[in-house]
N, C-alpha and C positions, 0 to 999 in steps of 0.2 A: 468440500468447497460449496458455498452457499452458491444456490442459483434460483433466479425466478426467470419465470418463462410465461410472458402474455400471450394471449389471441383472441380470437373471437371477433377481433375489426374487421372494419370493412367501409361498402360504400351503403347507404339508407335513406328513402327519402324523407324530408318534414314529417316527425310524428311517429316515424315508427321505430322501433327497437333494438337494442344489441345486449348481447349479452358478452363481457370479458371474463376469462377464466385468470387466473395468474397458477400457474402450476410452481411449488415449491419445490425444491431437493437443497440435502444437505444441514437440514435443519428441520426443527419440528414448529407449524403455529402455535403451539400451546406457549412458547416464550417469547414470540413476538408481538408486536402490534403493527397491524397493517395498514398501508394507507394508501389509497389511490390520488392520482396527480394527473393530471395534464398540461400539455403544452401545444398552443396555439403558434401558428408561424408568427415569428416579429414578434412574440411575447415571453413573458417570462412565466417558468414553470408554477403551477398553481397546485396547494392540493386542496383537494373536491371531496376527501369521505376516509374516512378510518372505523376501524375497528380496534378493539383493545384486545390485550392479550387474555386473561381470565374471565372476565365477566359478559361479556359482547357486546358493550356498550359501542355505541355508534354515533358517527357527526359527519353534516353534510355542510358544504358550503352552501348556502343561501341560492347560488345559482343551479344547482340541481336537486333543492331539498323538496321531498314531491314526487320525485320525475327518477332519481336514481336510488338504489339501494343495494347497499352492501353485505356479502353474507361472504362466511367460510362452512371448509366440510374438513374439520380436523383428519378425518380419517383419509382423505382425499389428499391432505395439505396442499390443500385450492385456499384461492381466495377468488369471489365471485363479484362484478359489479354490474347490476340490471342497469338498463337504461331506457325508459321510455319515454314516450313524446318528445323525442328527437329534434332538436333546433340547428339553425346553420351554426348556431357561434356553439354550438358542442363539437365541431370539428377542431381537433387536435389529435398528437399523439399522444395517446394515456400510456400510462407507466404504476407500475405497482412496484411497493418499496416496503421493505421489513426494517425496524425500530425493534431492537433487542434493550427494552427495558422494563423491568418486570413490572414496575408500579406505573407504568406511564396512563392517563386517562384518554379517552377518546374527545381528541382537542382537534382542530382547525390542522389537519398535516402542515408542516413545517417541512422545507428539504434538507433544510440543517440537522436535524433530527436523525432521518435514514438513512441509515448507512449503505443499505442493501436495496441494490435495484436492478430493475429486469429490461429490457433491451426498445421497451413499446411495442405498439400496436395502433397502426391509423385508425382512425374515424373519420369516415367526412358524411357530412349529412347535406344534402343535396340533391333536388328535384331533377 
């Protein structure tokens, strides 16, 4: 049974940092491609940053390109996403999601896409 498991949220003020872990079982990163997402109250789910399966190519949306970054530890089968300089509109609940397709590139997350996802983890960034 696949399963991913976030953490690492919390409450932060303007600026400063978080780190998410996604813990994997069930499955190995070496065939997926991963993708972090979030979702804002009253909005629809966004994704923010992936990783590819073979190569580790990487893609950020525009809104955290800079400011977040995305990394895995195969032997961990984590999937990791930094966050710093911390803004109010980065509050949401992020979500990690595994794409089992072997050729896929690291493109703009799609939700359509993921099949496999893990339960969130808040953020709220506030003084």
């Amino acid at each position: 049974q696949l399963q991913l498991v976030e953490s690492g949220g919390g409450l932060v003020p303007p600026g400063g940092s978080l780190r998410l872990s996604c813990a994997c079982s069930g499955f190995t990163l070496d065939y997926f491609r991963m993708g972090w997402f979030r979702q804002a109250p009253g909005k629809e789910r966004e994704g923010i940053s992936c990783i590819s399966r073979n190569d580790n190519n990487t893609y950020y949306a525009d809104s955290v390109k800079g400011r977040f970054t995305i990394s895995k530890d195969n032997a961990k089968n984590t999937v990791y996403l930094q966050m710093n300089d911390l803004k109010p509109e980065d509050t949401a609940v992020y979500y990690c999601a595994a794409d089992w397709n072997p050729f896929a590139p690291a493109t703009m997350p799609l939700v359509s896409e993921y099949a496999y996802w893990g339960q969130g983890t808040q953020v709220t960034v506030s003084s």
